[in-house]
C-alpha positions as CSV (number, residue, x, y, z in Angstrom):
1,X,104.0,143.4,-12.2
2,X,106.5,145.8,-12.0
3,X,110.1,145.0,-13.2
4,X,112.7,143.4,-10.0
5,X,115.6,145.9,-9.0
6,X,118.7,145.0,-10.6
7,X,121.7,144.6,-7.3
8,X,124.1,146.8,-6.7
9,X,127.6,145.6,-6.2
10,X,129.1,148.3,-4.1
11,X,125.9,147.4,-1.7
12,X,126.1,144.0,-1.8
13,X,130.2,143.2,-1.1
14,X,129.9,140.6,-4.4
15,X,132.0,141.2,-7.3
16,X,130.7,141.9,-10.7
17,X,130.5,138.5,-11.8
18,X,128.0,137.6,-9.5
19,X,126.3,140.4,-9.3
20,X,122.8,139.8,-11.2
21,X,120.7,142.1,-13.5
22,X,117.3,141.2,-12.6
23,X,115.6,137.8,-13.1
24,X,112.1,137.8,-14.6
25,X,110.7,140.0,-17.0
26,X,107.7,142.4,-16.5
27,X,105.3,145.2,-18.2
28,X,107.2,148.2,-19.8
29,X,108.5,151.4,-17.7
30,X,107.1,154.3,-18.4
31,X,110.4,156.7,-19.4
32,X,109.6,160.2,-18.7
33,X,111.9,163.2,-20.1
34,X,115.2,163.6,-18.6
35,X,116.5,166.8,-17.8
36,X,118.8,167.4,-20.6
37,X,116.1,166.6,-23.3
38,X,113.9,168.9,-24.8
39,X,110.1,168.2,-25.7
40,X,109.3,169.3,-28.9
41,X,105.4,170.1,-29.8
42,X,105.1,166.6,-31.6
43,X,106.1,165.1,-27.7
44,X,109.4,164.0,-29.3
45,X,112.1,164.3,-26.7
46,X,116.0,165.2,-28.1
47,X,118.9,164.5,-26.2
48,X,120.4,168.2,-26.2
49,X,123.5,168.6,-24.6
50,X,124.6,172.0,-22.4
51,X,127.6,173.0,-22.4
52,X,129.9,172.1,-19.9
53,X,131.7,174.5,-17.6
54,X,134.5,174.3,-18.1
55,X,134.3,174.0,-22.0
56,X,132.0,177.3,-21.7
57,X,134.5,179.4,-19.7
58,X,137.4,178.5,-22.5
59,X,135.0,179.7,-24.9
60,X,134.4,183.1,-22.9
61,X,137.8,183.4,-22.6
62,X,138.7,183.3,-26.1
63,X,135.8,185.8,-26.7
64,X,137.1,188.1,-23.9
65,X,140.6,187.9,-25.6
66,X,139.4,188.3,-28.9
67,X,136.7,191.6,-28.2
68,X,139.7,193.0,-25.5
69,X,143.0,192.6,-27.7
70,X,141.7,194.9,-30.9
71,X,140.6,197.3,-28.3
72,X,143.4,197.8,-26.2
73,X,145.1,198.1,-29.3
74,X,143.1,201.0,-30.7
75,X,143.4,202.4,-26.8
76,X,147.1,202.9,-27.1
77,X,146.9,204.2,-31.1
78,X,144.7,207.0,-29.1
79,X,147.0,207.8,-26.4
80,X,149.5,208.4,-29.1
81,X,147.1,210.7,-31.5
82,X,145.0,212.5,-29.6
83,X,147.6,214.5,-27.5
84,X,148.8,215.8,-30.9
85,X,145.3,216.7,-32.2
86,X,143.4,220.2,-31.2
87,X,140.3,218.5,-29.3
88,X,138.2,219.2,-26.3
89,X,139.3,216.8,-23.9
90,X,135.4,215.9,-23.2
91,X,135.1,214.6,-26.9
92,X,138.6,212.6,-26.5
93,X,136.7,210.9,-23.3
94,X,133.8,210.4,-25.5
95,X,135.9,208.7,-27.9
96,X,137.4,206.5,-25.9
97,X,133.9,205.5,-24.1
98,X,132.4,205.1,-27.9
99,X,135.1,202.8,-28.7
100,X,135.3,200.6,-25.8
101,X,131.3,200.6,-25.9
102,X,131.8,199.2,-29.9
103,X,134.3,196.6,-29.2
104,X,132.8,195.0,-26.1
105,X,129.2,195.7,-26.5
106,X,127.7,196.2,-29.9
107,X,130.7,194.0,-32.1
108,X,129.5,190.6,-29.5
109,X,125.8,191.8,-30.4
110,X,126.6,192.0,-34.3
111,X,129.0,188.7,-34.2
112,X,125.9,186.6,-32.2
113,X,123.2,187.7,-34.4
114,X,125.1,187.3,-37.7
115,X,127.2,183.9,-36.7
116,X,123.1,183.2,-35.0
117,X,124.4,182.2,-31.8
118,X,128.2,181.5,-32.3
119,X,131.6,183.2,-31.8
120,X,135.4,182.6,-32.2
121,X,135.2,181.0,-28.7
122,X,132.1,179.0,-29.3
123,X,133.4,177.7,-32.7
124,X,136.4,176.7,-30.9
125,X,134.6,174.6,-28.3
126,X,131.7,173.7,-30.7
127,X,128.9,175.1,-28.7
128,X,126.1,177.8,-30.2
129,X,123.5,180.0,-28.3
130,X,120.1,178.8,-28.7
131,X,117.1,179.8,-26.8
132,X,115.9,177.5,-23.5
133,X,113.2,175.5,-26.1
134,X,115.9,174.9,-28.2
135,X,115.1,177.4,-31.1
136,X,117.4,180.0,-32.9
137,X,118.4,182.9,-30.6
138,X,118.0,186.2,-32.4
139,X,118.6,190.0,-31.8
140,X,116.5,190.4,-28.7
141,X,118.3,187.5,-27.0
142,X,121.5,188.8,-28.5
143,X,121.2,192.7,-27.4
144,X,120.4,191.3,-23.6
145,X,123.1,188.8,-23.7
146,X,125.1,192.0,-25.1
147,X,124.8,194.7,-22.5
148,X,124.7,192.2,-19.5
149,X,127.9,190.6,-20.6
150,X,129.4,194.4,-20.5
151,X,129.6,193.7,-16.6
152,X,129.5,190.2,-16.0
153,X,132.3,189.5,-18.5
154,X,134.2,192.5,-20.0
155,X,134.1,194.7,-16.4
156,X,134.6,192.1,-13.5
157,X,136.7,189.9,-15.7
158,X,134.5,187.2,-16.2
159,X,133.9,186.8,-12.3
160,X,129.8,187.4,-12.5
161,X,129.6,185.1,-15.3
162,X,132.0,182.8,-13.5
163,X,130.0,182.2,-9.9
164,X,126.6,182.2,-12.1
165,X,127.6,179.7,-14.3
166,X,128.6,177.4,-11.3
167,X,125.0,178.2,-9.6
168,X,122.7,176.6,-12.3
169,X,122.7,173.1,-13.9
170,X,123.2,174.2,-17.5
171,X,126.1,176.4,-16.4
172,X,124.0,179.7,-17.9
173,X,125.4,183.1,-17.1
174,X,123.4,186.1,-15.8
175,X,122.6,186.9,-19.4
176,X,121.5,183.6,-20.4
177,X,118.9,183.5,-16.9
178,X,117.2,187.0,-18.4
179,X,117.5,186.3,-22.0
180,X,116.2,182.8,-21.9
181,X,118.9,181.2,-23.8
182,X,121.7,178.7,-23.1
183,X,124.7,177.5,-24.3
184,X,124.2,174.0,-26.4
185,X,127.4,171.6,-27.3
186,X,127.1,170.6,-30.8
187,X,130.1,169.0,-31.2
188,X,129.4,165.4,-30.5
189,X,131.7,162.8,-30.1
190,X,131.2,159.6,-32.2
191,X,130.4,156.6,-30.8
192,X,133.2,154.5,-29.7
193,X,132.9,150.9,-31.7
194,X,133.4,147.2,-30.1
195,X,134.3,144.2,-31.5
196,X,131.7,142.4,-29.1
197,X,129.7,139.5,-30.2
198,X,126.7,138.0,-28.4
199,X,127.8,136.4,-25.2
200,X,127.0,132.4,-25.3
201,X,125.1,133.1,-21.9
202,X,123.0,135.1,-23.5
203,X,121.7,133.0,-27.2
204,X,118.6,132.0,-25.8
205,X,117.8,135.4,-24.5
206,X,118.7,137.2,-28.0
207,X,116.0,135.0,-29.6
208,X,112.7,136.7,-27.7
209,X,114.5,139.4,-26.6
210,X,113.2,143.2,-27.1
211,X,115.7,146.1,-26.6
212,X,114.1,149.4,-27.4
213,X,116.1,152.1,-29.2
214,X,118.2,153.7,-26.2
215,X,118.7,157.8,-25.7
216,X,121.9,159.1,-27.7
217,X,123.5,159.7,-24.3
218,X,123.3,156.3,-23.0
219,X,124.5,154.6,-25.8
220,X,127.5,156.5,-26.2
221,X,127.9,155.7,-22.3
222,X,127.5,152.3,-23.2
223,X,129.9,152.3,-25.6
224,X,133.0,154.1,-24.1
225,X,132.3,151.5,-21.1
226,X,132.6,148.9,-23.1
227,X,135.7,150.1,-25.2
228,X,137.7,151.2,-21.8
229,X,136.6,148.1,-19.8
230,X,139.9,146.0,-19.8
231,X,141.5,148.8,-19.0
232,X,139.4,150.0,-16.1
233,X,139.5,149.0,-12.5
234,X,137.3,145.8,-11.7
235,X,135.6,148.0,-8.9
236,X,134.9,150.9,-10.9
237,X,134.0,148.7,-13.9
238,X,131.9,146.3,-11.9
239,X,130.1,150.1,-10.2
240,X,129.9,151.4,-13.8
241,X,128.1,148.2,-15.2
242,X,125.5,147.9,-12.6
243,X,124.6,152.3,-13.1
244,X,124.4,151.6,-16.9
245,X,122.6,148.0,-16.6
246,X,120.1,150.1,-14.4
247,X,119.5,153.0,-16.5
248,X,119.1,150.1,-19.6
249,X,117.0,147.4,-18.3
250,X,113.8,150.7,-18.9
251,X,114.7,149.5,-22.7
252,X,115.0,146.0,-22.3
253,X,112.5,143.2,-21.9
254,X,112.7,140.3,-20.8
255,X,115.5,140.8,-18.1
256,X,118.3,138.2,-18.2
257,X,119.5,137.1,-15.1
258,X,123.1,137.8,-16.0
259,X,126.3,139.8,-14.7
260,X,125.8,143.4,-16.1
261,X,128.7,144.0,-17.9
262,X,127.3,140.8,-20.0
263,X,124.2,142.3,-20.0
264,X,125.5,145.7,-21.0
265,X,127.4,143.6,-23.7
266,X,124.1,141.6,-25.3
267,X,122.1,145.4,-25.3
268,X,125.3,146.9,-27.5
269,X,125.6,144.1,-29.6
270,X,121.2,143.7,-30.3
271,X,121.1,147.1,-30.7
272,X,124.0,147.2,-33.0
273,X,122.6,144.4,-35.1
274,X,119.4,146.1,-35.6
275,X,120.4,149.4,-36.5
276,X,122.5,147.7,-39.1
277,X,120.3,145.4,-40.3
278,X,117.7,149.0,-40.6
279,X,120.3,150.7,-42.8
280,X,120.7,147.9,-44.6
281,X,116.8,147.4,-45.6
282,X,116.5,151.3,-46.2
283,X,119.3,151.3,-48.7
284,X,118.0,148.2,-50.6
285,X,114.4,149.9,-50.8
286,X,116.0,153.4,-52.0
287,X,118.1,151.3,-54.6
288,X,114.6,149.7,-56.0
289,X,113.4,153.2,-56.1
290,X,116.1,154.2,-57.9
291,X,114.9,153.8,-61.6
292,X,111.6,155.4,-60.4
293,X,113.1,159.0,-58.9
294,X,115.9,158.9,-61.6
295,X,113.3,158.5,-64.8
296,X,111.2,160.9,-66.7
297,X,107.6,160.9,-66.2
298,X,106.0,159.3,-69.3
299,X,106.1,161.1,-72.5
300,X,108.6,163.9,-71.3
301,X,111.1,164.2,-73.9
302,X,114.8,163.3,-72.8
303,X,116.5,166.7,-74.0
């Protein structure tokens, strides 16, 4: 029997109180990989996150800043020296080539591959370079990245890497397409707590009730919702609880027949439970192991 729909409020005209997560209970979804996760060899799937657009084109233009500062610099210390000096004028134009090919080719190459994947722009928006199956990106990766960024960033300004980046779902630039890679966001926010308990609608429920572990990415939604709710709009809120109650109930099972935002409420606060009451059993097991990882194996002298 598959598993009742939960209702949508904007569809039906009813307001979030009365709008129902699903009734009975049925055999468990199958949850297939989403399209920001990443299946590893042991069919584990991680909840990687790309960097946004926005967050990526600060970063590039931190780098652009950073690479293009030094070298105008050294630009205008030429302009100044080189009249006075007794050279061809070929080798001052091969100077100047050599040195705007060091600062905006080979120094991003040599600050990828050493940093592996990061830069002054990345570190600032806490994102890295990693390849598309979510392994270290190394020289190859960074010398392709490297001379296509020469146009796509340094020449047009950013303008080819600007339009790319719009054109694709994980916001890669023309050098990320060939190279394989893509930018990942690393800096995670922490999950907003709440001070939620079980709702009295929903004791009986909590008794039989089994609520998978949910993906990183939805229980972090789950918790902002819940921490903004009596702040938020009862339209938006009541749209917002029905998207995350739907996305949930895959996890959940038996389905209450309950409001979502008290449903979203009784999966935060069972899931919360459980993880705590987990931590709790693995730190009372390590403390009984204690004595056995701290002590010597029998007969080794105490020096």
């Amino acid at each position: 029997m598959s598993r009742p729909p939960v209702s949508d409020p904007g569809r039906t005209g009813a307001s979030s109180a009365g709008a129902p997560v699903a009734g009975a209970s049925g055999a468990a979804a199958v949850v297939g990989v989403g399209d920001d996760e990443l299946l590893t060899g042991e069919a584990v799937a991680l909840d990687v996150r790309p960097t946004g657009f926005l967050l990526r084109s600060a970063g590039g233009a931190i780098d652009w800043l950073v690479f293009t500062l030094p070298l105008i610099a050294v630009l205008t210390w030429y302009g100044q020296l080189l009249p006075a000096l007794p050279i061809d004028q070929a080798l001052a134009t091969a100077l100047v080539t050599a040195t705007t090919v060091f600062f905006w080719v080979v120094a991003p190459i040599v600050v990828e591959v050493l940093t592996r994947g990061r830069s002054l722009g990345r570190l600032a928006v806490g994102s890295r370079i990693v390849r598309d199956d979510g392994g270290a990106a190394g020289l190859r990766h960074a010398i392709i990245r490297g001379l296509l960024g020469y146009v796509e960033i340094f020449v047009s300004f950013g303008s080819i890497a600007f339009i790319v980046s719009l054109l694709n779902r994980r916001s890669k630039r023309l050098g990320d397409l060939i190279a394989g890679t893509y930018s990942q966001h690393e800096r995670v926010p922490h999950p907003v707590p709440h001070g939620y308990a079980m709702p009295p609608e929903l004791f009986a429920w909590a008794q039989i009730a089994d609520v998978a572990k949910l993906p990183d990415r939805l229980s972090r939604r789950i918790a902002a919702h819940l921490a903004s709710a009596p702040r938020t709009d009862p339209r938006i809120r009541a749209r917002l609880s029905f998207e995350l109650a739907a996305e949930a109930s895959r996890f959940v099972s038996p389905l209450p027949d309950v409001d979502p935002f008290v449903f979203l409420v009784g999966v935060a606060v069972m899931r919360r439970d459980r993880d705590y009451a987990a931590l709790l059993g693995e730190r009372r097991r390590l403390e009984r192991l204690q004595p056995a990882l701290r002590s010597l194996p029998h007969g080794f002298p105490d020096r």
